[in-house]
N, C-alpha and C positions, 0 to 999 in steps of 0.2 A: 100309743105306748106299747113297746112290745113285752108280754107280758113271759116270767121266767117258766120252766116247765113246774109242772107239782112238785112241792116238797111235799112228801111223806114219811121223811126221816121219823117224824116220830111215833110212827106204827109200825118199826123195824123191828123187829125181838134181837134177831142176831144180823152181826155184818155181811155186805155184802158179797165178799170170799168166799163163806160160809156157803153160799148159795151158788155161787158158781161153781165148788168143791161136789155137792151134792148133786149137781143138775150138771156134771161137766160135760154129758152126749149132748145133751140139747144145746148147749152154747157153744161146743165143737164143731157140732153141724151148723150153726151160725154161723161163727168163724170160720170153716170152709167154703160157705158161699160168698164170704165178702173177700177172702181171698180168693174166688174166681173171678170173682166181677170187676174188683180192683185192679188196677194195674198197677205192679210197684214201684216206688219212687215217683210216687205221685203228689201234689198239694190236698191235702184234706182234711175237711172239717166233718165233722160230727157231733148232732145236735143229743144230747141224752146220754152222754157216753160212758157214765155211769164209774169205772174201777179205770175204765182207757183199754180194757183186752182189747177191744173189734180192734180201734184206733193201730192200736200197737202190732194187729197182727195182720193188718193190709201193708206195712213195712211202708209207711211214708216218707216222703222226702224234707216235706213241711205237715207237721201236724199239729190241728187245735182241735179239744173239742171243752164243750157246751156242758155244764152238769151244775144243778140247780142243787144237790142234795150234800151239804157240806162235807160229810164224812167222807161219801164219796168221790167227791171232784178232792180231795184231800189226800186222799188211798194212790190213786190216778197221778197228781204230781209228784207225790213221795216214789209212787214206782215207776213212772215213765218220764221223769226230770228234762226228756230230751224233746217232749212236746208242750204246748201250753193248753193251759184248762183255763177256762172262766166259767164267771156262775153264770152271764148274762149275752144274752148276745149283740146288744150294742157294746159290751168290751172288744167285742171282734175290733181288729184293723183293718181298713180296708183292703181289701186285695182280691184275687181272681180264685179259685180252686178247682181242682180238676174235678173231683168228686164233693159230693155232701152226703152225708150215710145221716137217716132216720131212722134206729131200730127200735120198733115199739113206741115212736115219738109221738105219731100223730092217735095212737092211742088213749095218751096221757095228757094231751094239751087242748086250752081252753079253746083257744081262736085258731084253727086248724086255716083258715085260708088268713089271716093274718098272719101268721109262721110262715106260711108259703112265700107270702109277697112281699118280706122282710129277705126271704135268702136271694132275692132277684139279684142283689147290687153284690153278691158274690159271685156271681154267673156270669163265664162265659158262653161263647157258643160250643164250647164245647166239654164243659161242665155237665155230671150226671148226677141226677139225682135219683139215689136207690133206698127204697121205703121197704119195709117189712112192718109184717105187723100178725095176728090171730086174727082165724078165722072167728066168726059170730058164732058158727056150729060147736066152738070147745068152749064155750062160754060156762055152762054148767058144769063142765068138767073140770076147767080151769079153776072155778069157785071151790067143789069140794077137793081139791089139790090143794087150793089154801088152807080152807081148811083143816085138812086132815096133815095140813104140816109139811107140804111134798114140795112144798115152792113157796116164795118170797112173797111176802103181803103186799098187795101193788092193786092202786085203787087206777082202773081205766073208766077214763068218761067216755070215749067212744068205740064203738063196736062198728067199724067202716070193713063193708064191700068194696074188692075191685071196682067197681064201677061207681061206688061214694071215691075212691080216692082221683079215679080219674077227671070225675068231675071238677071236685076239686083242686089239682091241676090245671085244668083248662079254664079255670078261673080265675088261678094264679097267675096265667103267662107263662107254661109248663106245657109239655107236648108229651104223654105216655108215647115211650121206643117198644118196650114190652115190660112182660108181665107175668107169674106164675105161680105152680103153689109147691109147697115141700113139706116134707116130715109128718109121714101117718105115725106113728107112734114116738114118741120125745123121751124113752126110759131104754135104758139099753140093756136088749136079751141076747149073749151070743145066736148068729146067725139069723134070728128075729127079726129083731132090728134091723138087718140089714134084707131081708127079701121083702119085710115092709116098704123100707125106705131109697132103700135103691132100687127097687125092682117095683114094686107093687103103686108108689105113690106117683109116676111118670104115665102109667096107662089112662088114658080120657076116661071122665066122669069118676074112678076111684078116687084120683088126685082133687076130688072136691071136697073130698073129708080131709086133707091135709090141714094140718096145725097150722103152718107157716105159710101167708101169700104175702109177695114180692112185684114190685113195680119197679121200673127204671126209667124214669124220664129225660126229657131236658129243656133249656129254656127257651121261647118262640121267640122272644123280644126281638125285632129286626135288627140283624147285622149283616147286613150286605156287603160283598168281597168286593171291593173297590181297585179299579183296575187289573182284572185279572187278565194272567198271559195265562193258555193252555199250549201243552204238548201233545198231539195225537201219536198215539204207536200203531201202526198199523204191522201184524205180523203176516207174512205172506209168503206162500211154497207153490211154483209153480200159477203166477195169479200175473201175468207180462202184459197178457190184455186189457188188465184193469189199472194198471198204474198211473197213469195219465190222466184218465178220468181220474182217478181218485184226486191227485196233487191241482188241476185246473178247476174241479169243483168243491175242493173243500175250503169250508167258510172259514174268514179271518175272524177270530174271536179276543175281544180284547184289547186289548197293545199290544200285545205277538201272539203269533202263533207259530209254531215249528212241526214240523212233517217226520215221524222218525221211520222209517221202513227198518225191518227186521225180517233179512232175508233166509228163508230156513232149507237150504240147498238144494234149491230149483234146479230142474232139466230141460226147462224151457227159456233158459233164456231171462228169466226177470228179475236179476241181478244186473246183468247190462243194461235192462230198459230202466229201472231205477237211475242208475249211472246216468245213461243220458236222458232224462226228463229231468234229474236233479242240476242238469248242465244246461239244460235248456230255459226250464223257468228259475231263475237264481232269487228271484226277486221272494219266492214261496218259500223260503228255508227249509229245504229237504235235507235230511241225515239220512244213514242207513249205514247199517250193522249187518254183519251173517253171524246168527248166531253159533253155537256150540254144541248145544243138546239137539236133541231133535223132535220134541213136544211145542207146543204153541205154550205152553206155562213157560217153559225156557224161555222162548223169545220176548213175550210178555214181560216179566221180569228183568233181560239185558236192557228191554227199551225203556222201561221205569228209570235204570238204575243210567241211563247215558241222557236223561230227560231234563232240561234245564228249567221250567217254568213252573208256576203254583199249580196250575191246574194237570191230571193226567186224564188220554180218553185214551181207551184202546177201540178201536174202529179196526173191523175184519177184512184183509183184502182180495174180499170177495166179491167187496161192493155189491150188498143186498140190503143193506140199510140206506134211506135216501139221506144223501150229505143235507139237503136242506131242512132236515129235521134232528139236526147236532146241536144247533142251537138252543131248541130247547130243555136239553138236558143239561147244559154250561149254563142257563139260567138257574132252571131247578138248585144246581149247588149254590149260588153266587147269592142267591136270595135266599139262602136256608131251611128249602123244602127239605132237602135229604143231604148224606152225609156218603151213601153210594146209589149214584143213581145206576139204577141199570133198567138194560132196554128189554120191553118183552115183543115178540112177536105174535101172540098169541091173541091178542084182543080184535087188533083192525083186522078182515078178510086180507089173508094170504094173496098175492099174485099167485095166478094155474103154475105150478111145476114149480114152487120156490119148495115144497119140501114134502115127506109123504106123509101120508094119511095118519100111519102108524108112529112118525116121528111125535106128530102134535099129539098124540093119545101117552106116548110112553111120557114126554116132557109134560103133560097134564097130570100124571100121575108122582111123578116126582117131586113135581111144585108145590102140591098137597104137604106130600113126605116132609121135604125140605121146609114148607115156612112152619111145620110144628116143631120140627127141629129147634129152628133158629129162633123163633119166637117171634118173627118179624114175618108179613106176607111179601113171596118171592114168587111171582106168576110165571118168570122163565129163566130160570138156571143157568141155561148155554148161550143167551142172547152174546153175541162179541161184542155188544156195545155197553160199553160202561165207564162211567167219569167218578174221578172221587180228587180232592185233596193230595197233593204230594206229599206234606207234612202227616195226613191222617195213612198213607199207605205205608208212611217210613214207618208208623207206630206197626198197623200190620206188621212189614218186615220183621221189625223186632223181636215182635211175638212169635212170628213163623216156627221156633221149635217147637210151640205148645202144641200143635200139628203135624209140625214135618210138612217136606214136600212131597208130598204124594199124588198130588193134584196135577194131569198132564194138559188141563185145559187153561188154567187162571182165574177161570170164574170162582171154584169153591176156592182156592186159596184167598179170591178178595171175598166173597159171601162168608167163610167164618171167621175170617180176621176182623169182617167190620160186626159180625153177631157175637162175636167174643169183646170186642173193644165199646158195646151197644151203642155203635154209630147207625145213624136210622136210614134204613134201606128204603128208597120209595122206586118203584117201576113208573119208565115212563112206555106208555107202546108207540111201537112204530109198525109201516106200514111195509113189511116184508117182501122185495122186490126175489124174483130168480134169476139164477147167475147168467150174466151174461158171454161168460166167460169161460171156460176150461166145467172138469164135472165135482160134483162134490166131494170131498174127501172124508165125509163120515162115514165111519163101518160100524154098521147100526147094534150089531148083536154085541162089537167088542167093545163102543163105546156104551152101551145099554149096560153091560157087565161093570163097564169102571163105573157109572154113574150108580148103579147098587152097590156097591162097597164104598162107593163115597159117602151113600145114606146111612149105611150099618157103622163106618168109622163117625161119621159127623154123632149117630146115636151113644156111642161111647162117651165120646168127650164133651156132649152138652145136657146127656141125661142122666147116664149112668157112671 
């Protein structure tokens, strides 16, 4: 039986308003994180939701939530009439949601991995679930806050570490995407406040005194992509040598597969060799496009958006990646390991002359940079191989003003679309071949430069 959250309506002195009037920075700052994490016009439930604000202010498309505390789940339908409350969560109907928000739930509730494996039958594969809760370190602070009047009387049975919640999770049928903490001080001091909490609570080891730690998971349960078709794009300037190989060894995946070349205004000639290998082998569904701009993001992007099939892979045509190892990254998705696979180079021994010394040290450096960023570990930034969902890149798309296009490569524009959307990024390595073909086109100090301004913008909009 699944049992309702605590009532403690009746060690309330005053309404719940009341407290949210009083404490309005600390539940500002709550409300501002579930408006980043959420994506609007979304299906969402919420277990604990208490007046309905978080609910009301992730701007749902469908929304319910969960409130065990009569007054409140009361207050919540009187003012948000456009969602529905229950006391109980067998009132739920059944149905799918994008998100499930826990704030302070698994605090307050008896059977923490029986809650869990009750919201299973609301999940999909692509359903999140995002937990907040107090740190164990404000525990004594929080009590003489009670106390002395400064907060809401609220009886917590558990006192859970990241790594209690994860646990639990992973005994749910829950897979932690990431994770983190926020808000060193919860009272608001002009300009305080804020080099506290914007500035001060992002830096490693201080942010372990933060009030507020945050998990976002999703569910493991196997749903395997059944017949999938993938699209490959390969964007290519000047790469005539490689075309041929590319279209006679790339694997069929699926029930189709299509070839898109994305021609970016070669002088060699490999726009005609496209032309005729896509006249030659007819049986391999070859396309090709020239693009418009003149960055590999551009062409990346035309090939998305002229791509007919579930699945996209962008493969470089450079051919340094072995095609017989595409396969298992179009597993990876299809089975539900990850949500963007991307390829690193950096694990297996490099082929002599596939890239310099200095390259793997600056992209080792980055990678660091970049997975504390994103919250998710990203071992190689610039791999050109990466597969994701069609359906999950159109969400990216969508998103893309919350960034801009700034991005001349593709990689950060799909690495923060899927850390902004907390689609779970897993690296597959592969075994780094050298060109056989034409010379490289990276220029190391200008692309070094774009890839530090990518880290200082990505720090803007995921920390600060």
């Amino acid at each position: 039986m699944i049992e309702k959250l605590t009532d403690i309506s009746s060690t309330i002195q005053k309404p719940y308003y009341y407290w949210l009037k009083k404490n309005w920075y600390y539940h500002f700052f709550v409300t501002q994180f579930y408006q980043w994490a959420v994506e609007p016009g979304s299906v969402v439930l919420q277990i604990g939701c208490k007046t309905g604000y978080i609910l009301d202010a992730v701007k749902p498309r469908i929304g319910v939530g969960v409130e065990a505390e009569n007054e409140c789940r009361e207050s919540a339908q009187q003012q948000f009439s456009c969602y529905q409350f229950v006391q109980t969560i067998p009132e739920i109907n059944d149905q799918k949601f994008d998100y499930i928000i826990l704030s302070s739930t698994l605090m307050e509730t008896e059977d923490i991995q029986l809650l869990l494996l009750s919201l299973q039958r609301f999940c999909s594969s692509h359903t999140r679930i995002i937990i907040d809760g107090y740190s164990f370190l404000w525990e004594p602070l929080l009590w003489c806050a009670q106390k002395c009047g400064l907060r809401r009387q609220t009886i917590f049975k558990n006192w859970l570490s990241q790594t209690d919640i994860e646990n639990f999770l992973y005994l749910s049928n829950f897979e932690k995407i990431t994770n983190g903490r926020r808000m060193l001080f919860p009272w608001y001091i002009p300009g305080i406040s804020y080099v506290l909490n914007r500035l001060l609570a992002y830096i490693p080891l201080v942010n372990r005194l933060c009030l507020i730690e945050w998990t976002i998971a999703r569910s493991i349960a196997k749903k395997e992509i059944m017949n999938p078709t993938v699209s490959v794009i390969v964007p290519c300037r000047n790469e005539r040598g490689t075309i041929e190989t590319i279209v006679t060894n790339m694997p069929q995946f699926g029930q189709n597969t299509e070839i898109i070349f994305v021609e970016g205004h070669s002088t060699d000639g490999t726009l005609n060799e496209i032309e005729r290998v896509a006249s030659l082998y007819p049986e391999k569904n070859v396309r090709c496009f020239v693009q418009t701009g003149a960055d590999k993001g551009d062409a990346v992007r035309l090939g998305f958006s002229m791509a007919h099939n579930d699945i996209l892979m962008i493969f470089d045509g450079d051919n340094t990646v072995p095609m017989h190892e595409l396969p298992l990254f179009v597993q990876a998705l299809i089975i539900g390991k990850g949500e963007l696979i991307n390829g690193s180079r950096f694990v297996y021994a490099m082929e002599t002359g596939a890239t310099r010394f200095l390259n793997v040290w600056v992209n080792y450096c980055f990678s660091l940079g970049f997975s504390w960023l994103l919250g998710q570990s990203v071992e190689d930034t610039l791999c050109g191989t990466k597969v994701l969902l069609k359906k999950d890149y159109e969400r990216i798309a969508r998103n893309r003003s919350y960034f801009g296009e700034v991005d001349p490569f593709s990689d950060f524009d799909l690495l923060f679309g899927a850390a902004k959307l907390q689609l779970k990024i897993v690296d597959i390595p592969v075994h780094y071949k050298r060109r056989t073909y034409g010379s490289p086109q990276v220029r190391y100090f200008y692309h070094g430069f774009i890839l530090l301004r990518m880290w200082f913008f990505a720090l803007g909009k995921f920390k600060f």
